[in-house]
LOROFI-49000 format. One record per atom (N, C-alpha, C): atom name; x, y, z. Coordinates in Angstrom, 2 decimals. Layout:
N
SITE atom       u       v       w
SITE   CA       X       Y       Z
...
***
This chain:
172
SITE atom       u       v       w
SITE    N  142.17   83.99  240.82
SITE   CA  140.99   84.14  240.01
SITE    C  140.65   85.60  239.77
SITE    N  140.99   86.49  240.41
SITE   CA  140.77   87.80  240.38
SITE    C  141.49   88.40  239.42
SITE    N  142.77   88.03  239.19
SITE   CA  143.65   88.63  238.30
SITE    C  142.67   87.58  236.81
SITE    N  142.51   86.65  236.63
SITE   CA  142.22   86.14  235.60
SITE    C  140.42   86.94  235.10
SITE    N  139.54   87.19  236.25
SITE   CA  138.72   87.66  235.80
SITE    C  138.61   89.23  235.68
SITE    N  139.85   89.95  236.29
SITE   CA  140.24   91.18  235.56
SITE    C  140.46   91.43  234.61
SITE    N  141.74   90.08  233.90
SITE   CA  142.04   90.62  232.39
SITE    C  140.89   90.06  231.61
SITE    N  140.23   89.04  231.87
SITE   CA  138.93   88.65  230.70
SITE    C  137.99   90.04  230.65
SITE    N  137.79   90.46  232.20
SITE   CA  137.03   91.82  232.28
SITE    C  137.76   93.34  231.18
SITE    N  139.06   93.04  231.05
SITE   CA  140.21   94.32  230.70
SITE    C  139.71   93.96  228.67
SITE    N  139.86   92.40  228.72
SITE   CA  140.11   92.03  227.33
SITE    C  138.17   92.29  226.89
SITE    N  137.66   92.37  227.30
SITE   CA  135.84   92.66  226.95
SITE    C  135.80   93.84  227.14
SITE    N  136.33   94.85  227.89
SITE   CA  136.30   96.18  227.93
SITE    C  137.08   96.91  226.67
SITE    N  138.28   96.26  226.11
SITE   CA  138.54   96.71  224.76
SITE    C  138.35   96.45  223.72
SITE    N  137.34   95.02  223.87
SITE   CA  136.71   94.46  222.52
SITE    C  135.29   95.79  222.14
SITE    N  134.80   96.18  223.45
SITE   CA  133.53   96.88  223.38
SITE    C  134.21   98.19  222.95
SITE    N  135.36   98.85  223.36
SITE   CA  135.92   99.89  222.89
SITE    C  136.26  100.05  221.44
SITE    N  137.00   99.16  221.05
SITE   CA  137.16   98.60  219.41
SITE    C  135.50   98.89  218.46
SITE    N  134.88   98.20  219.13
SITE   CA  133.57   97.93  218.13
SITE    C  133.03   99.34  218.55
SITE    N  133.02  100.29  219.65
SITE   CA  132.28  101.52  219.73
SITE    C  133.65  102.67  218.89
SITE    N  134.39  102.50  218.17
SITE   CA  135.81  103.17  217.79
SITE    C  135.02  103.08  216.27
SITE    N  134.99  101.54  216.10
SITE   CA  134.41  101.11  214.65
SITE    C  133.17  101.65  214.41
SITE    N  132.40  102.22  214.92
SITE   CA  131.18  102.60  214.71
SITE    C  131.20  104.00  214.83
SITE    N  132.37  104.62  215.33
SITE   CA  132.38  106.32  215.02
SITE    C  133.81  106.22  214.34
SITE    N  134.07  105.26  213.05
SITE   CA  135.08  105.85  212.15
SITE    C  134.58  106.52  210.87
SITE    N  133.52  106.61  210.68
SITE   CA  132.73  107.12  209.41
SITE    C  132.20  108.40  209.88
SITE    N  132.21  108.53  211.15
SITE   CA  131.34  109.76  211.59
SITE    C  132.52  111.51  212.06
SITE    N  132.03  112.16  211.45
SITE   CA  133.16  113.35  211.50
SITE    C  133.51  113.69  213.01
SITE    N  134.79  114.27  212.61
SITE   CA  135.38  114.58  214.03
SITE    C  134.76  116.04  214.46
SITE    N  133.58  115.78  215.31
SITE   CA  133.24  117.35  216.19
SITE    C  133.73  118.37  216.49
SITE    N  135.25  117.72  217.04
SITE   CA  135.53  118.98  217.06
SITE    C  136.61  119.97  215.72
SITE    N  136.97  119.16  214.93
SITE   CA  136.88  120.11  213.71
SITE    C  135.13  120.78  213.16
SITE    N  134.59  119.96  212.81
SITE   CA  133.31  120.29  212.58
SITE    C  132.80  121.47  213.50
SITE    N  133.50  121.31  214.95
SITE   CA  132.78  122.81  215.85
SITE    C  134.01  123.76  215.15
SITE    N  135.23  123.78  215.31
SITE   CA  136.18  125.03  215.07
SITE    C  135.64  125.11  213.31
SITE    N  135.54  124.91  212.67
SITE   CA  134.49  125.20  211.46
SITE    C  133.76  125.85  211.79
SITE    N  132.42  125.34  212.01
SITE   CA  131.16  125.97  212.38
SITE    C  131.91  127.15  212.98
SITE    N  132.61  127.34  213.81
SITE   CA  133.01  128.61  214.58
SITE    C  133.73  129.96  213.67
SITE    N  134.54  129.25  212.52
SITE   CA  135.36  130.16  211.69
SITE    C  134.26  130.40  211.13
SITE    N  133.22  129.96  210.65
SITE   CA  132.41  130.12  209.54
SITE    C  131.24  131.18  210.05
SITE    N  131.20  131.33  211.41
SITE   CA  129.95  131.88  211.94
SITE    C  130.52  133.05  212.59
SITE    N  131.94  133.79  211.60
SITE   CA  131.80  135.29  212.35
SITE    C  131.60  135.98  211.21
SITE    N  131.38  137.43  210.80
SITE   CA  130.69  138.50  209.93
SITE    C  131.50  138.48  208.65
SITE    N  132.81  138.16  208.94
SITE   CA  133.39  138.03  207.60
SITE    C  133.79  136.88  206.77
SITE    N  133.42  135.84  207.05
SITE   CA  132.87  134.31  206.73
SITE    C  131.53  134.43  205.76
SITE    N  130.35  134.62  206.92
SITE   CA  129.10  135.25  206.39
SITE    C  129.49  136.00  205.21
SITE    N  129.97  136.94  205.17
SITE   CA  129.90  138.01  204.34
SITE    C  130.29  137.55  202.90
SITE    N  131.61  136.33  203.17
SITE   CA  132.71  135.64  201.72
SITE    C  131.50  134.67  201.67
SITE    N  130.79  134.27  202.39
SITE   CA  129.65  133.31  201.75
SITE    C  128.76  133.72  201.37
SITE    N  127.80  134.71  201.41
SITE   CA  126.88  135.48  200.49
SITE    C  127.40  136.01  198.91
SITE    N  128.68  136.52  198.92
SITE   CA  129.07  136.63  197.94
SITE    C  129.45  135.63  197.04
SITE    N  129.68  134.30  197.65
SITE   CA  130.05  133.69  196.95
SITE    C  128.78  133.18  196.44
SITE    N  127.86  132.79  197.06
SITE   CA  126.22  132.50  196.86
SITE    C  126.01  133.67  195.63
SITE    N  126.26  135.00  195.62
SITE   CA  125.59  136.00  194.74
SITE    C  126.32  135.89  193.54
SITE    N  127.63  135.19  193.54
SITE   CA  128.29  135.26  192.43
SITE    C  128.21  133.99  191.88
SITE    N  127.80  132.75  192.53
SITE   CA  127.36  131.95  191.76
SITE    C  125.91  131.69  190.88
SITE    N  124.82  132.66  191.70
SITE   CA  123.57  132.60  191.31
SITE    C  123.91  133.85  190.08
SITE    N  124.75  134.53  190.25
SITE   CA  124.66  135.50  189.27
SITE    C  125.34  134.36  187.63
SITE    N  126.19  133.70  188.02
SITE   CA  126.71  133.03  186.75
SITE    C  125.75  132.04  186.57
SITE    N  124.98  131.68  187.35
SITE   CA  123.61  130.87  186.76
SITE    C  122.56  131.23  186.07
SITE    N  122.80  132.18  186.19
SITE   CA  121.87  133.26  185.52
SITE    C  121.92  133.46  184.22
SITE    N  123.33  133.93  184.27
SITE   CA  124.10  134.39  183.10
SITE    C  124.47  133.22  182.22
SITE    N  124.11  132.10  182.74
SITE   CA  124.21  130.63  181.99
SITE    C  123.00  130.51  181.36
SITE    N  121.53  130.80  181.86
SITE   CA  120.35  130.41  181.91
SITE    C  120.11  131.55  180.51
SITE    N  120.79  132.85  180.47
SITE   CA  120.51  133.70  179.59
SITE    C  120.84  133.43  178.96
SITE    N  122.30  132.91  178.54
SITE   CA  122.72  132.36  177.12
SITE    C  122.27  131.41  176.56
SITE    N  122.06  130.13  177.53
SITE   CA  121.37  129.27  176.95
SITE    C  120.17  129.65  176.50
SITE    N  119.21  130.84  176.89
SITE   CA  117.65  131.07  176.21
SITE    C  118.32  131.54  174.87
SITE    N  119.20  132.55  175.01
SITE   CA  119.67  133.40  173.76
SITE    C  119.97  132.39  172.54
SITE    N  120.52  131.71  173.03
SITE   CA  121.38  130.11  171.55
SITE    C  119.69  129.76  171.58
SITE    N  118.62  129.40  172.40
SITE   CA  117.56  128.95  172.01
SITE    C  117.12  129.53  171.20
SITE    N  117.21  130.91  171.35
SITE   CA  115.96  131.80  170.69
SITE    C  116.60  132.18  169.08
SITE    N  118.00  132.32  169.03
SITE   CA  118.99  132.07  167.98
SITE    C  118.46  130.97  167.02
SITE    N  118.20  129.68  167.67
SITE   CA  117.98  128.27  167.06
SITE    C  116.56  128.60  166.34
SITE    N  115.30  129.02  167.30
SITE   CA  114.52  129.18  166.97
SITE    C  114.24  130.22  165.55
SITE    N  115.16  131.27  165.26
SITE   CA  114.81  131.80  164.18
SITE    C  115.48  131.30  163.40
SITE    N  116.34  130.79  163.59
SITE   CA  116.92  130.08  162.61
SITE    C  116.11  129.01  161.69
SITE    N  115.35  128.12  162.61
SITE   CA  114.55  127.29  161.94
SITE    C  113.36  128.16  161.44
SITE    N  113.07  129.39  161.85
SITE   CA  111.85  130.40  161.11
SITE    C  112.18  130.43  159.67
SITE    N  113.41  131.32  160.00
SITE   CA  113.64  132.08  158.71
SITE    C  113.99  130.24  157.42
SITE    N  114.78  129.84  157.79
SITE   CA  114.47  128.43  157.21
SITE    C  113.34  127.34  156.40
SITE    N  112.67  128.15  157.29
SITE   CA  110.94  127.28  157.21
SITE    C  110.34  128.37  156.09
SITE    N  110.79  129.60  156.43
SITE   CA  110.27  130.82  155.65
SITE    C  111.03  130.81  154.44
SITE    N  111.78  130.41  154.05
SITE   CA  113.21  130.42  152.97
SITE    C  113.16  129.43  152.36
SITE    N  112.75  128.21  152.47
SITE   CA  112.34  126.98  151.76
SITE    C  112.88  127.20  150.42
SITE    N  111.32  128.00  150.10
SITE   CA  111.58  127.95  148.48
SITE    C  112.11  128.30  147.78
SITE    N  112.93  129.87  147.83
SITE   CA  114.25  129.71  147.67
SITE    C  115.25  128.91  147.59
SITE    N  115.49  128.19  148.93
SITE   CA  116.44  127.07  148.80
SITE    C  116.47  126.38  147.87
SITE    N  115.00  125.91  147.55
SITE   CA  114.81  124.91  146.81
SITE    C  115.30  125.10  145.32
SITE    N  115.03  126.63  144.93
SITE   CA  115.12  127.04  143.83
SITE    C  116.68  127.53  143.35
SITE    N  117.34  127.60  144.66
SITE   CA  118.83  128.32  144.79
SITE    C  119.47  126.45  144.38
SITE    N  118.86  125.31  144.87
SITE   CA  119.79  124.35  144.87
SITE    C  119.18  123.56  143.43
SITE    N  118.13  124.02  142.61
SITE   CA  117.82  123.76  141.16
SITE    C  118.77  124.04  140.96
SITE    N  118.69  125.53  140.50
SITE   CA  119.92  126.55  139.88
SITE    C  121.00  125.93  139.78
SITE    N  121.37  125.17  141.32
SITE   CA  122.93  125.14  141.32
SITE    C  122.70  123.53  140.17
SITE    N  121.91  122.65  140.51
SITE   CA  122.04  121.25  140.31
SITE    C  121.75  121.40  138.56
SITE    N  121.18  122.52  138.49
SITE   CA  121.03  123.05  136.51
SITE    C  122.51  123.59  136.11
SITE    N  123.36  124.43  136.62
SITE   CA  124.24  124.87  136.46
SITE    C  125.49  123.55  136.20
SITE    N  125.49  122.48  137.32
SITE   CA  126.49  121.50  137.69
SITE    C  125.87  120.50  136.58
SITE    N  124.57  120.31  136.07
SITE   CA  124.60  119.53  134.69
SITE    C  124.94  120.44  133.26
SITE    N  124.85  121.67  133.45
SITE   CA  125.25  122.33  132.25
SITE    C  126.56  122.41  131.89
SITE    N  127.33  122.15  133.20
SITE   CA  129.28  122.25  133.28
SITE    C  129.44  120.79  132.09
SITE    N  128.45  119.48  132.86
SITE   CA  128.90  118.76  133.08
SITE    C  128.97  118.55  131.10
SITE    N  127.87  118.87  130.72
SITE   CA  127.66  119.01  128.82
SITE    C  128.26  119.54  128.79
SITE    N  128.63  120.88  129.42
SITE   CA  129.94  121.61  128.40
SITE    C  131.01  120.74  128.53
SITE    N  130.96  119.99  129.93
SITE   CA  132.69  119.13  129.57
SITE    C  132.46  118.07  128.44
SITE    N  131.60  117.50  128.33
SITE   CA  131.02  116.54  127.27
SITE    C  131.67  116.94  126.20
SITE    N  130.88  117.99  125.77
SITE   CA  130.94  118.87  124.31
SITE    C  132.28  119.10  124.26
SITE    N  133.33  119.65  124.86
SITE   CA  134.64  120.04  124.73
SITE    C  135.38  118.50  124.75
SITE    N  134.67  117.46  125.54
SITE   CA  136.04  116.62  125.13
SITE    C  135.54  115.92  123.53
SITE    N  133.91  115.66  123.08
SITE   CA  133.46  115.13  121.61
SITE    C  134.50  116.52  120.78
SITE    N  134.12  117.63  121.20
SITE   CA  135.42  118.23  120.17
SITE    C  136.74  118.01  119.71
SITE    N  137.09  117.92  121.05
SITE   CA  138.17  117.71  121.29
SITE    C  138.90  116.13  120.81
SITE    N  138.09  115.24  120.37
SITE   CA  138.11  113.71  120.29
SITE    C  137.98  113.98  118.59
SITE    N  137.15  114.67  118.28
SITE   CA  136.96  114.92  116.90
SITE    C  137.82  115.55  116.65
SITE    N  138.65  116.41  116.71
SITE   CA  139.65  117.37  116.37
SITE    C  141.02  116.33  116.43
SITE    N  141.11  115.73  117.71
SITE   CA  142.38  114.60  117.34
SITE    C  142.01  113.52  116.11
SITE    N  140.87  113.53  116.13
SITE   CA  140.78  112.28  114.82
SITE    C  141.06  113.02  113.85
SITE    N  140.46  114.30  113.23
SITE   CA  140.89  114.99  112.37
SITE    C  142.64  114.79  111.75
SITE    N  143.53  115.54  112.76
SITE   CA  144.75  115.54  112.81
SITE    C  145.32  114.30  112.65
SITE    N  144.70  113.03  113.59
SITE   CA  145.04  111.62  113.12
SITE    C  144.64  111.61  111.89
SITE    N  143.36  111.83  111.13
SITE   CA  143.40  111.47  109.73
SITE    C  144.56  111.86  108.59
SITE    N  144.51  113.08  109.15
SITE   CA  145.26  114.16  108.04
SITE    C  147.20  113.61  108.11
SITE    N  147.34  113.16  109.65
SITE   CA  148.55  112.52  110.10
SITE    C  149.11  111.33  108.65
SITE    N  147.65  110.32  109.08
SITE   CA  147.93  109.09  108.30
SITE    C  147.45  109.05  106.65
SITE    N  146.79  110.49  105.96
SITE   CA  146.79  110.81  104.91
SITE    C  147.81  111.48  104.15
SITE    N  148.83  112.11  105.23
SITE   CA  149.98  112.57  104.97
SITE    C  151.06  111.44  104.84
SITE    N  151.48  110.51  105.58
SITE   CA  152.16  109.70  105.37
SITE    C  151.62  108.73  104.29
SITE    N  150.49  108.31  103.97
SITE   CA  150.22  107.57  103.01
SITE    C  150.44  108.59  101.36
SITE    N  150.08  109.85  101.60
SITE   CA  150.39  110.40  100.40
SITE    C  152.16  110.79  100.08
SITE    N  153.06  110.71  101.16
SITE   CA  154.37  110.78  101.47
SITE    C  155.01  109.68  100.44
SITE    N  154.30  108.88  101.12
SITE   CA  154.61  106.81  100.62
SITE    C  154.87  106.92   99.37
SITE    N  153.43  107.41   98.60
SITE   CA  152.97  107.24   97.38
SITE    C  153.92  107.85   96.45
SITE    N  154.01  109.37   96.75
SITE   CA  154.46  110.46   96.05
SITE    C  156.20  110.24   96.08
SITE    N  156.73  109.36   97.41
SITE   CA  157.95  108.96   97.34
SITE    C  157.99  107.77   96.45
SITE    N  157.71  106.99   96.06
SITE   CA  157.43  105.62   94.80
SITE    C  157.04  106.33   93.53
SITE    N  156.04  107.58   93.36
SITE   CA  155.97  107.93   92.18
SITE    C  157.70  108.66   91.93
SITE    N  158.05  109.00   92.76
SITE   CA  159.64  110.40   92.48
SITE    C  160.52  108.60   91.77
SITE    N  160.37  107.58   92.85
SITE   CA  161.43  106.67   92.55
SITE    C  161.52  105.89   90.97
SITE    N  160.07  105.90   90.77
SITE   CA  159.65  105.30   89.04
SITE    C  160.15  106.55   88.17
SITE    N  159.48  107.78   88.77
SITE   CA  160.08  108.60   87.57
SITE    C  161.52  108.94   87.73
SITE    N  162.26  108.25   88.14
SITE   CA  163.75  108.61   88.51
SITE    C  163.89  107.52   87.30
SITE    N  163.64  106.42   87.73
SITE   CA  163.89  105.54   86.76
SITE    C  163.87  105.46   85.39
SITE    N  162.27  106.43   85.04
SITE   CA  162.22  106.31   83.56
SITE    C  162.65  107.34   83.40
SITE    N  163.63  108.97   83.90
SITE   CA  164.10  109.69   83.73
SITE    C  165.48  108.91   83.36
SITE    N  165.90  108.06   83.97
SITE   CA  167.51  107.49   83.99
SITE    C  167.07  106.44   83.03
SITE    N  166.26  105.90   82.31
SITE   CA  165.93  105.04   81.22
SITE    C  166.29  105.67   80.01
SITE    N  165.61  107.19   79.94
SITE   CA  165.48  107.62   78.75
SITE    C  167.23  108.31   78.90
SITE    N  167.52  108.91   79.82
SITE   CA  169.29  109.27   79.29
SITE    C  169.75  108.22   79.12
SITE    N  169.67  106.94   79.58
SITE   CA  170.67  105.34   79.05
SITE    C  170.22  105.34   77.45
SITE    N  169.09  105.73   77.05
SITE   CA  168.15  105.36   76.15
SITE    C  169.17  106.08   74.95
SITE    N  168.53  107.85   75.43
SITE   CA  169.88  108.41   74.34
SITE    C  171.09  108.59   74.20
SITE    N  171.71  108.15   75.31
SITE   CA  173.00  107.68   75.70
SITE    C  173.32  106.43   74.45
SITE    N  172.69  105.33   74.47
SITE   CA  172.42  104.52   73.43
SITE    C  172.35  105.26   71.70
SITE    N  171.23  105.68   72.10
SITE   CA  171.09  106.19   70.70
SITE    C  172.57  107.42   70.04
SITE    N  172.83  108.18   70.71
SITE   CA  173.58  109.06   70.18
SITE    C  175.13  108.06   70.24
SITE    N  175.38  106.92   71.36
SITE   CA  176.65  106.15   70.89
SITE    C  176.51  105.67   69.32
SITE    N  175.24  104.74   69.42
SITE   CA  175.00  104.08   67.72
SITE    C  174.71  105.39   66.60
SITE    N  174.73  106.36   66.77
SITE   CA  174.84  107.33   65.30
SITE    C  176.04  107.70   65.68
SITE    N  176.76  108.10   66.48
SITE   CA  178.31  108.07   66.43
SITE    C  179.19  106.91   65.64
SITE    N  178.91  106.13   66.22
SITE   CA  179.07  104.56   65.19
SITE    C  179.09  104.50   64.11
SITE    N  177.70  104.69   63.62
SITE   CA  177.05  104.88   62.43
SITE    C  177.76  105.69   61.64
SITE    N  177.92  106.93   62.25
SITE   CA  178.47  107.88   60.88
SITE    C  180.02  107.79   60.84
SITE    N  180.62  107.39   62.24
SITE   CA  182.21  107.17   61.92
SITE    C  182.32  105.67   60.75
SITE    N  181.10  104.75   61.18
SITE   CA  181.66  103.36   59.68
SITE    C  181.18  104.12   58.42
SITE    N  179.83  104.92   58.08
SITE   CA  179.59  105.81   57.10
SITE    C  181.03  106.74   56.84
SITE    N  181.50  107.33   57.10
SITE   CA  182.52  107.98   57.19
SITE    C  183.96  106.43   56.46
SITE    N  183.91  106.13   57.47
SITE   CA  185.28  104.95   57.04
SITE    C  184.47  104.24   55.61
SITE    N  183.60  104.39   55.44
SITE   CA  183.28  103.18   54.24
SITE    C  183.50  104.42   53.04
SITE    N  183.16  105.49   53.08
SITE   CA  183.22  106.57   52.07
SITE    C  184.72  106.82   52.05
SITE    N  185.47  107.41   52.88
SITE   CA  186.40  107.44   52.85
SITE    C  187.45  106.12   52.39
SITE    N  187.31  105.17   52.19
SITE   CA  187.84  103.85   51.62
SITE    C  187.72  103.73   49.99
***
């Protein structure tokens, strides 16, 4: 019984060890935490930690200044803005008078330009219609040009005629 209530005693002595193990596994190991504390607490530790403290408060600083500076930047910006208005207002007439005056001149240049091709189309299809014409008048007067040489072609055969049987009847 002794050996049996040793190991129940052995096996409860490492269940309580386990659960006191489990309850300092989250908790830092001291003695790193002391050799720390110890590196950290001689004059030249101190010394890399003030500086590092002075050089971070100094870039906080130097953060805090720029950021006022872009503020104070922003801020005149919206001054002079607020102060400039009417200008603007009058700079973006101008422009919105200017961008409808383009927009008539493009108007005007293409009605010219639309009128000027109709022109040329007219004059195009007044040319070929007077082409047409003036080619049918050349073809009639070809004709009654070649009428009237058949014509005296005719006539000067029959007085040839004429005066050779005048001729043969006198001469007989």
């Amino acid at each position: 019984q002794d050996r049996d209530a040793f190991a129940k005693f052995q096996e409860k002595n490492r269940a309580v060890q386990a659960q006191k193990m489990k309850r300092f596994e989250n908790c830092p190991n001291f003695v790193h935490v002391n050799a720390k504390a110890a590196e950290e607490s001689t004059p030249e530790a101190r010394r890399q930690k003030l500086e590092l403290r002075a050089l971070l408060e100094m870039e906080r600083q130097d953060f805090n200044s720029a950021r006022r500076l872009d503020q104070e930047k922003e801020q005149e910006k919206r001054k002079t803005c607020w102060l400039s208005r009417s200008e603007d207002r009058r700079r973006e007439r101008e422009l919105e008078e200017l961008r409808l005056k383009e927009i008539q001149d493009r108007e005007t240049r293409q009605k010219e330009w639309l009128s000027k091709m109709l022109l040329v189309a007219f004059c195009q299809k007044s040319f070929n219609i007077f082409k047409a014409q003036k080619s049918i008048q050349d073809f009639y007067l070809q004709k009654v040009v070649s009428g009237g040489v058949i014509t005296r072609f005719c006539l000067r055969t029959m007085n040839v005629r004429r005066r050779t049987k005048l001729y043969q009847n006198v001469t007989k």
